[in-house]
DOBA-295554 format. One line per field, with one value per residue (C-alpha): x negated, z negated, y; residue in three letters. Coordinates in nm, 2 decimals, decimal comma. Each point is the difference from the previous one (the first is absolute). Layout:
# residues N
east = [X:...];
up = [Z:...];
north = [Y:...];
aa = [ALA:...];
//
This chain:
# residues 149
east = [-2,19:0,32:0,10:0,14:0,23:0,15:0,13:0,15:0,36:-0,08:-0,11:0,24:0,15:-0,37:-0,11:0,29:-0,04:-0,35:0,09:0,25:-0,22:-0,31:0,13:0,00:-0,34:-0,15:0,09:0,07:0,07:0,22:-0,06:0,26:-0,01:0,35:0,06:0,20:-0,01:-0,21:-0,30:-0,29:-0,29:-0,27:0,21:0,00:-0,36:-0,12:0,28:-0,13:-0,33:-0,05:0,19:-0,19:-0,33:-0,23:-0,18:0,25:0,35:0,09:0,19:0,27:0,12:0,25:0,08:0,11:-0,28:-0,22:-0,30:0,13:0,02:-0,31:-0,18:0,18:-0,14:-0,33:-0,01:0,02:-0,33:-0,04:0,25:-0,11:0,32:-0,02:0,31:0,08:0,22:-0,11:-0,12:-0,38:0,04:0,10:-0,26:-0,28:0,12:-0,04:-0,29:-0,25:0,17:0,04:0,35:0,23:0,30:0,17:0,23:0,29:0,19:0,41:0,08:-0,19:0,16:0,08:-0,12:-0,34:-0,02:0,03:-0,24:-0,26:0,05:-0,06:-0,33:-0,09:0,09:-0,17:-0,35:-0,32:-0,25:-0,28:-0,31:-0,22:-0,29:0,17:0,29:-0,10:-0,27:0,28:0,24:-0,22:-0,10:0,36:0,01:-0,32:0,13:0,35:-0,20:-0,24:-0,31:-0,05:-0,25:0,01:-0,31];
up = [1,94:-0,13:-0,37:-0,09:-0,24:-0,29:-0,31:-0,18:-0,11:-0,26:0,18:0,28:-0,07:-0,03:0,31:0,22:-0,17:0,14:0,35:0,03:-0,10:0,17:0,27:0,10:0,03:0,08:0,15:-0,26:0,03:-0,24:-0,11:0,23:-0,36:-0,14:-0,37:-0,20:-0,36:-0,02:0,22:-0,09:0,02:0,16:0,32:0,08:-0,10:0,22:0,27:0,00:-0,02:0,26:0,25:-0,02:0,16:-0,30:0,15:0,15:-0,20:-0,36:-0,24:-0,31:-0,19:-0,28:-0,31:-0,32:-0,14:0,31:-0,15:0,10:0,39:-0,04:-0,06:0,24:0,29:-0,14:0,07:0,38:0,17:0,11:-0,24:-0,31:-0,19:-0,29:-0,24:-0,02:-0,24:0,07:0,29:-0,15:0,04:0,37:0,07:-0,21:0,19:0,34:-0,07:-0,19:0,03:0,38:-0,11:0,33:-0,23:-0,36:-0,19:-0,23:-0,27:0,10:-0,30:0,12:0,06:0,42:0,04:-0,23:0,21:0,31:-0,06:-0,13:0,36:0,17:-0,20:0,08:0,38:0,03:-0,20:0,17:-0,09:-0,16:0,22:-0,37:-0,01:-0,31:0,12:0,31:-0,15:-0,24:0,26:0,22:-0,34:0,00:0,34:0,02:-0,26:0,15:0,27:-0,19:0,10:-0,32:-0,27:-0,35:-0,17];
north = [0,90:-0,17:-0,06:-0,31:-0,05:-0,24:-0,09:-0,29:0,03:0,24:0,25:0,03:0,34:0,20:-0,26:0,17:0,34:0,02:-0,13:0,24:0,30:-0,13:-0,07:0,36:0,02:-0,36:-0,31:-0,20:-0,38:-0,19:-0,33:-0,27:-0,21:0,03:0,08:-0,21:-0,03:-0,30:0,15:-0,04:0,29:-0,15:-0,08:0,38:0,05:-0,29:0,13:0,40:-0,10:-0,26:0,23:0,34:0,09:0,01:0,30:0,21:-0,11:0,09:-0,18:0,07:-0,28:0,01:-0,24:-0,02:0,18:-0,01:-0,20:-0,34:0,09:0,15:-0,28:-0,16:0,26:-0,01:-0,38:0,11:0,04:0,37:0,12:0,21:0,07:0,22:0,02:0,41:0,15:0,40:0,19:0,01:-0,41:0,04:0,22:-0,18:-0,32:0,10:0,26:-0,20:-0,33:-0,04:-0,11:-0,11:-0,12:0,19:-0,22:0,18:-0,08:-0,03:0,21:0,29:0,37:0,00:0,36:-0,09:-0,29:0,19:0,22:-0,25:-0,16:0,30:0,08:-0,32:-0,02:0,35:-0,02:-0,13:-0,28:0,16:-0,04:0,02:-0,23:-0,12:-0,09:-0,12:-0,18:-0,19:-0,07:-0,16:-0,28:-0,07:-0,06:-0,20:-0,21:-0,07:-0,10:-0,26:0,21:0,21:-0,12:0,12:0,18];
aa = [UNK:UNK:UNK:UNK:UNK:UNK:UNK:UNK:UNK:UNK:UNK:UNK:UNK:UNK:UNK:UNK:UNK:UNK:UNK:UNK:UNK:UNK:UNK:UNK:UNK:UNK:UNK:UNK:UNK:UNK:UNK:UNK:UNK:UNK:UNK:UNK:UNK:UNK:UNK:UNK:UNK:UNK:UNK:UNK:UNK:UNK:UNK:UNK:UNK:UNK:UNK:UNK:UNK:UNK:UNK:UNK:UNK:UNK:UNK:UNK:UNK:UNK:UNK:UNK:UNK:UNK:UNK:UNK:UNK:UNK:UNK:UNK:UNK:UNK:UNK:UNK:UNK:UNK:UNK:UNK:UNK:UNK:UNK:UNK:UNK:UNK:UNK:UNK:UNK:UNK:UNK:UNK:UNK:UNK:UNK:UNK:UNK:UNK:UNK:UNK:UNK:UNK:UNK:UNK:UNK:UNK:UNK:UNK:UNK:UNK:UNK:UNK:UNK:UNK:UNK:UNK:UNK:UNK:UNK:UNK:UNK:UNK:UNK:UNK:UNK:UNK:UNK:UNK:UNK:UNK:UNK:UNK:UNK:UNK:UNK:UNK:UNK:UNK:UNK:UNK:UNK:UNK:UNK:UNK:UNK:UNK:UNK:UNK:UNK];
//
């Protein structure tokens, strides 16, 4: 498993926090995208996205106030990108959600941040009928196949 990486200009400094401390414990893979201070957000999303493996690979994406590279992600088959702003959202993302990519907001605290990728990076899909059962509607309907009741 690798972790990909990246922000637009405004998150930068957490963006290169993270890699430094993550990279201690995972392979993590930066976006090759340059920042400047006209970037543009979905650039990275599409970038990180299109890259990983959507089953083995995870993402962390970081913006302004992370909602707008969110979207972004989410526009990217495969990828279900939940915005998280506290390490219940992490683990309700990739627990119930199936989530392979967390956005951030730039502004966020770097050790909060850190340990909201770590809960994240560490939790486990749940295997719930529920959630399962959920999942697999989003993916049937990313892939044209689902039907509404």
């Amino acid at each position: 498993m690798s972790i990909y990486i990246a922000s637009d200009h405004r998150g930068v400094a957490l963006k290169e926090y993270l890699v430094q401390e993550l990279s201690k414990e995972s392979n993590v893979i930066k976006s090759k995208i340059e920042n400047s201070s006209e970037d543009d957000y979905p650039d990275f999303a599409f970038d990180v996205c299109m890259h990983m493996s959507k089953e083995r690979d995870l993402g962390i994406l970081i913006c302004g106030n992370g909602i707008g590279i969110a979207i972004a992600a989410n526009k990217v088959n495969g990828i279900r990108c939940g915005r998280v702003t506290s390490i219940d959202d992490a683990k309700a993302s990739k627990e119930h959600n199936h989530a392979n990519v967390i956005s951030l907001p730039a502004s966020m605290d770097h050790s909060l941040a850190l340990e909201i990728c770590k809960a994240f990076i560490n939790s486990v899909p749940s295997d719930e009928d529920r959630h399962v059962r959920r999942v697999n509607k989003i993916t049937l309907y990313e892939n044209g196949e689902y039907n509404a009741i």
